[in-house]
N, C-alpha and C positions, 0 to 999 in steps of 0.2 A: 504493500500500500504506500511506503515510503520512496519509494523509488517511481511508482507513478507518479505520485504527488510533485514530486521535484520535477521530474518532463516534462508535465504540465504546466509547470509552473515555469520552465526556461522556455517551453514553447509559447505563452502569455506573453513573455517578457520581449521575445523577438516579435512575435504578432508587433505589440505596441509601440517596437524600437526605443525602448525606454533605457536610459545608462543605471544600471545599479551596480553599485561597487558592491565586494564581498562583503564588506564593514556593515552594510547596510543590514543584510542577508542574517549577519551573527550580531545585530547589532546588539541585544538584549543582554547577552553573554559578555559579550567585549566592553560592553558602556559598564556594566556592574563591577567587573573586574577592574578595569581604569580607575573609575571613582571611589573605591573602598579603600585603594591603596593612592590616589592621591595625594600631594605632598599639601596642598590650597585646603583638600577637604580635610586631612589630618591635623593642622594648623587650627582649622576653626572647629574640629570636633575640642579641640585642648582647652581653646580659648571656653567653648562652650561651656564644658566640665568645670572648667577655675568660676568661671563667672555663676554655674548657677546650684555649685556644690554639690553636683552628680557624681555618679561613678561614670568611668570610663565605657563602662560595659551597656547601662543605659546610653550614654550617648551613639554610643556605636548601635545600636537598635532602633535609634531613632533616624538616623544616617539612613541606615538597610530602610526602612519604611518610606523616605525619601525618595529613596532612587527606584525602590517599583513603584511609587505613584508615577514617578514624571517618565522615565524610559519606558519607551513603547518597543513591540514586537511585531514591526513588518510584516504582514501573510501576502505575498503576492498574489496569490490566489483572491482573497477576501478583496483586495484593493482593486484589484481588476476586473473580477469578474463578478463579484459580488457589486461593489461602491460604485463602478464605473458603470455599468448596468442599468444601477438603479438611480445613480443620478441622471443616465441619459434619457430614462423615464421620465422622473421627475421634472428635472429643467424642461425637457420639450414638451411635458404636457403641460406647464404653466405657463412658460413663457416663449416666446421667439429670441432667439440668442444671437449678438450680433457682437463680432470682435473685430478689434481694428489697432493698430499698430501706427505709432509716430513716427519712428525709425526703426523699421527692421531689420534695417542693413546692419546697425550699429549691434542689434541683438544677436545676429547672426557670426559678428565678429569676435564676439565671445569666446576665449579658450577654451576646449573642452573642458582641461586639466584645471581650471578654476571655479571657483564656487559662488555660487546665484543664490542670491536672497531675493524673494519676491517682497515689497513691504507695500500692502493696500490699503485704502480707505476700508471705513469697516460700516456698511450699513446694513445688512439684514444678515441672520447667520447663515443663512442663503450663500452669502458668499462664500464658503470653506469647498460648498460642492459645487457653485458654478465654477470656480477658479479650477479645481479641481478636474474637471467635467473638459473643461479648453483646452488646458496644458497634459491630459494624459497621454495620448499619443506622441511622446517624446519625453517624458521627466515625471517622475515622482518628487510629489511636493511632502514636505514633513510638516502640518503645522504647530503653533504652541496653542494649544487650544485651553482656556478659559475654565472656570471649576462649574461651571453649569453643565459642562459635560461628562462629569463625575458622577454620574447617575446610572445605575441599572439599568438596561445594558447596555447605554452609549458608550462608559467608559470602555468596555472590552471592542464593539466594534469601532472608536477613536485608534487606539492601540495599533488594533491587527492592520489599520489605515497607514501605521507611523506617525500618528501625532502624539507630542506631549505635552502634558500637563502642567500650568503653570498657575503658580496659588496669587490672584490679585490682592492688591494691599494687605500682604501679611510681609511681615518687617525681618522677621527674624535671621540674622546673619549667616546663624549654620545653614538653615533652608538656602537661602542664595547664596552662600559659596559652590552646595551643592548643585545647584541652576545653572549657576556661571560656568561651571568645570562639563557640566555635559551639555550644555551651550557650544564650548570650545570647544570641546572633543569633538561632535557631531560638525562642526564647520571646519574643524582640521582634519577629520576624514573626507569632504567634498560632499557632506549632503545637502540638497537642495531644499532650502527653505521656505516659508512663506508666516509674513508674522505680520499684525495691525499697530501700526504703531501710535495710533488713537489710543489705545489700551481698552477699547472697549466700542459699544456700537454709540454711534451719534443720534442722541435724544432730538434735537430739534432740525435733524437735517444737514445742519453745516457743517465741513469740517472742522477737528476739533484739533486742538492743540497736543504734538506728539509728544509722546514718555518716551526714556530716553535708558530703561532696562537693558532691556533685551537689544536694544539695536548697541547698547556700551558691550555688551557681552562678545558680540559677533566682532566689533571692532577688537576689542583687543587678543581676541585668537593672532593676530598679526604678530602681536609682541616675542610669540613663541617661536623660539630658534631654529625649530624645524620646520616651521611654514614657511613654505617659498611661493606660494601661490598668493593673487589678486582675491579681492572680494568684488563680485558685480553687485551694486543696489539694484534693482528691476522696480520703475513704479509702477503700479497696476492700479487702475480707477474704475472703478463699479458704480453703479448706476441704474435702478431701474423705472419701468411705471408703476410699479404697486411692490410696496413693502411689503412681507407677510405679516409683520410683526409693528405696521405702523401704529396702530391705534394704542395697542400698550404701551410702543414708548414712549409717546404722546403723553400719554396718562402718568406716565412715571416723571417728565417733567416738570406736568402742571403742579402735581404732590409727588414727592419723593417717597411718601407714604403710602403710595396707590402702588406698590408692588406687589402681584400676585402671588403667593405661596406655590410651591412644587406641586400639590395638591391643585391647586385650582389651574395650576396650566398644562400640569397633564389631561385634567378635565377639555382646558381651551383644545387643546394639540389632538385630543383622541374626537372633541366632537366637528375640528374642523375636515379631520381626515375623514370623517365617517359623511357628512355632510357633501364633501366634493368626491367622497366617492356612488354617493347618489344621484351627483350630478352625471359623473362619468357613465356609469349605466345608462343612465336614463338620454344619454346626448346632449344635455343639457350643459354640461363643463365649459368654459369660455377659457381661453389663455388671461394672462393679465399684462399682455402687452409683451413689451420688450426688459428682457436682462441684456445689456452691455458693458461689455469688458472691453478695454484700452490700456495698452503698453507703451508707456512711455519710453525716454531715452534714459539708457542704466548709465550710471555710476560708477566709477571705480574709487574704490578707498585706495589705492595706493596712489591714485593720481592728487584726489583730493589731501591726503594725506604731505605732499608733498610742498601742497600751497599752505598748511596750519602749520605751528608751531613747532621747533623740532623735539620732539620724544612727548609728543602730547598724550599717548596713550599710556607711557606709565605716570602720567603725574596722581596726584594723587585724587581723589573722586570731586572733594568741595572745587578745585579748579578745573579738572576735565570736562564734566560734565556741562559747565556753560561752554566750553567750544564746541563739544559734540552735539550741542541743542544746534548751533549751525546748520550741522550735518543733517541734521534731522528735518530741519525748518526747509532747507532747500529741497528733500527727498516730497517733503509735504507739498512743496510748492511745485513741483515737477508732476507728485498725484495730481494735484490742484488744476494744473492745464490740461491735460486729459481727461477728466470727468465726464463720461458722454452724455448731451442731452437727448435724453428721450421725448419721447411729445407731451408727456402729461406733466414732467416739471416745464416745460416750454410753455403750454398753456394755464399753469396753474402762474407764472412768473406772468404770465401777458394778461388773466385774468386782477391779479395784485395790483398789479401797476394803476388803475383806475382807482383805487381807494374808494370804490363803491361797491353795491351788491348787485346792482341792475345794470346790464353791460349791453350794449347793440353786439350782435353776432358780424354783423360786416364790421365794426370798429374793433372787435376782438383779432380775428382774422388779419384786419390789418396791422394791430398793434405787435402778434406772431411774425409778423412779415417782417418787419420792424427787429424787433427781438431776432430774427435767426439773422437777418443781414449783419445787426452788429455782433451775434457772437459767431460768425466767420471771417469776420475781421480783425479779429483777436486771435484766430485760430483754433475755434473751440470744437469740438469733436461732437458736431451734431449728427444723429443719426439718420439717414438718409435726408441728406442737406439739399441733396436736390428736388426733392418730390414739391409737388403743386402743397400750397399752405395748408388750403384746402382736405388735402390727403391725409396730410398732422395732423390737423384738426378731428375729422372725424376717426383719426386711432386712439388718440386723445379724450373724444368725447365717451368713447364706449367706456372705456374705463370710470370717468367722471360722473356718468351716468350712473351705472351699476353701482359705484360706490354711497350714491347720493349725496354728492358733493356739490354738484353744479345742475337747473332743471328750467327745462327751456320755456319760455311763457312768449308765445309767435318769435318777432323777431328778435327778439331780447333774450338774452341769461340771466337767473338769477343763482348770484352768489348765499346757499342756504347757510346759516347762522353758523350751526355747527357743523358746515364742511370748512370751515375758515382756517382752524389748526392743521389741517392733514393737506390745504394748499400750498401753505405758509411750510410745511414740511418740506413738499419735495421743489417748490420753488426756493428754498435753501441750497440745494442741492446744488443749484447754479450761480446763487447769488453772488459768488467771488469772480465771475468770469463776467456777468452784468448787472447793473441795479435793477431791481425788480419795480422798486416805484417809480411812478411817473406824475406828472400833473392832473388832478383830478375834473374831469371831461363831464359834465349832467346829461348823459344824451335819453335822459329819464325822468318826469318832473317828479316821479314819486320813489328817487334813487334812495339809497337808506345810507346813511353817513352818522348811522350811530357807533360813537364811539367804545359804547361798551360791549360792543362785539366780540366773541370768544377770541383771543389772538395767541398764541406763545410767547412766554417771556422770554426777552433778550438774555442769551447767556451770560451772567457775572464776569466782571474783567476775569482774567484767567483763569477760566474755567476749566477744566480740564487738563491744566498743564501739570 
């Protein structure tokens, strides 16, 4: 049984032309072994021990517990044929997938023998399997994935995928030296990564300001005397017309309080599955538009490395860490320019812009026309740029419809009360590439320009950083 399993498994792997290195393959074994004996993790097992007047032998227990939550165990099998599978499912039964590339020449130039970090915006968790779902046919992505995935049994199938576990806001030093060291390990053996450097998904749409963890980790693998390889950054910018998950995160930014229990969102998860699969029977199922993925132009740290400071990565963290916000800020701002617009934040940005509720359908149309001319003068990655407005419009409207966000009354729109937050959402999405407001037009005598209308608060100066 073991001997078919593995043919199969090399025949999957050429099918997909995908590179895995052996490391990859024994990764579970090899990563455990590395990290126990460790010279960084031993260091801060000691430190642990003095500081909180343990024995050595608990801390070493608590080490081992470490390292099988976060090292995952690669199944080729499961990644391919199961994951792949079932995301090709998935994606193409919700949405239309469209990817597009700024430079692919520069992607192409890529050394084999160097190591690609993909770092994306993070807006739905959607994206782990659409990114996933694009880049198979050539590369195994490993992500760090989040403690929401530590649940029966996403945690075992996250794993057999190759991703690992990474615990947010917990402080604790020995936990992150252990992080750091198999961090490095995994990007000194050439595995291909993919990490959100948001640290989390975006509450109101916009981009948010990157944490500067995980991307310091990856940097200083450099410092190690046997890495002679490059690091590629790869920005990736996601984007779609309908979030799965919009309405909750909406809710969790109006009250931080309004988060759902595990309980009540396996309830959400199990009745929206069951729901769209009676849609699917019944023919009834609609896409929800388009998901779009765009590849920016990568990055090299050794290049960038050479314009900062010299020996900036062993300084020590209180001074590193502002110059690699640099690093990060540009990586953001590289996401930033390839974000694709889809039509429903294009129309939700053209519906905004009026600051009213009552909109003329031809003065919409044109305000879109408007809207897409100037973000391809910026260069902005709209999705099929050339189609008649008109054709936006109504791929745009289905959705807007269905949602109950926008309802037409003859030749006029009205903007409904509480569709206002979830417009204000995804015309975020675009808002760094054009201002969404505009001057406000009456072509309505009974326009509604009530101020108390539901809107999302502006996020607090440094929010997220």
């Amino acid at each position: 049984m073991r001997g078919w399993l593995r043919r199969h498994a090399l025949r999957t792997i050429h099918e997909f032309r995908v590179r895995l290195g052996r490391y990859q393959l024994q990764q579970r074994r090899l990563a455990k072994a590395a990290l126990s004996c460790d010279p960084v993790v031993l260091a801060a097992m000691a430190d642990h021990a003095r500081a909180h007047g343990i024995s050595e032998e608990q801390v070493r227990r608590r080490v081992a517990q470490y390292i099988t939550e976060i090292v995952p165990q690669l199944n080729v099998l499961s990644y391919y044929k199961l994951g792949y599978n079932l995301a090709k499912i998935l994606v193409n039964l919700l949405y239309k997938v469209s990817v597009d590339y700024q430079d692919e020449a520069a992607l192409e130039r890529i050394p084999k023998r160097d190591v690609v970090v993909y770092l994306m915006n993070h807006r739905s968790n959607a994206d782990y399997v659409v990114v996933a779902y694009v880049l198979a046919r050539g590369v195994h992505v490993s992500y760090a994935v989040g403690e929401w995935a530590r649940a029966w049994p996403l945690e075992y199938v996250f794993k057999s995928f190759g991703a690992y576990f990474v615990r947010r806001r917990f402080r604790e030093p020995l936990y992150h030296a252990v992080l750091e060291r198999y961090v490095q390990l995994i990007t000194k053996n050439g595995v291909t990564q993919g990490i959100f450097p948001e640290g989390g998904l975006t509450r109101d749409g916009r981009l948010r300001a990157p944490k500067l963890g995980l991307l310091d980790y990856i940097c200083r693998t450099a410092l190690d005397p046997g890495f002679a390889r490059d690091i590629w950054l790869v920005p990736v910018a996601l984007n779609y017309d309908r979030v799965l998950e919009d309405r909750a995160l909406i809710r969790e930014l109006l009250d931080e309080r309004d988060r759902p229990g595990r309980l009540a969102q396996f309830g959400t998860v199990a009745s929206y599955i069951w729901s769209n699969t009676l849609r699917l029977l019944s023919g009834r199922l609609r896409r929800y538009g388009r998901a779009a993925v765009n590849f920016g132009t990568p990055l090299s740290l050794r290049q960038w490395l050479a314009t900062a400071p010299p020996g900036l990565l062993g300084w020590p963290k209180e001074r590193r860490l502002p110059q690699l916000e640099r690093l990060a800020r540009e990586v953001m701002r590289r996401i930033g320019a390839v974000v694709p617009v889809t039509p429903v934040p294009l129309a939700a940005a053209a519906l905004l812009s009026f600051q009213q509720s009552v909109i003329s359908r031809q003065a919409l149309l044109e305000r879109m026309d408007q809207l897409r001319d100037r973000l391809l003068e910026v260069n902005g990655k709209v999705v099929r740029g050339g189609a008649r407005i008109l054709d936006v419009w109504d791929r745009a409207w289905r959705m807007l419809r269905m949602r109950r966000l926008v309802v037409a009354d003859g030749d006029s729109l009205v903007v409904l009360p509480r569709g206002r937050p979830l417009l204000e959402y995804y015309a975020n999405s675009i808002a760094h590439l054009v201002p969404i407001r505009g001057p406000r037009r009456p072509f309505h005598k009974e326009h509604d320009t009530d101020p108390a209308l539901p809107r999302l608060r502006l996020p607090e100066r440094g929010a997220g950083s």
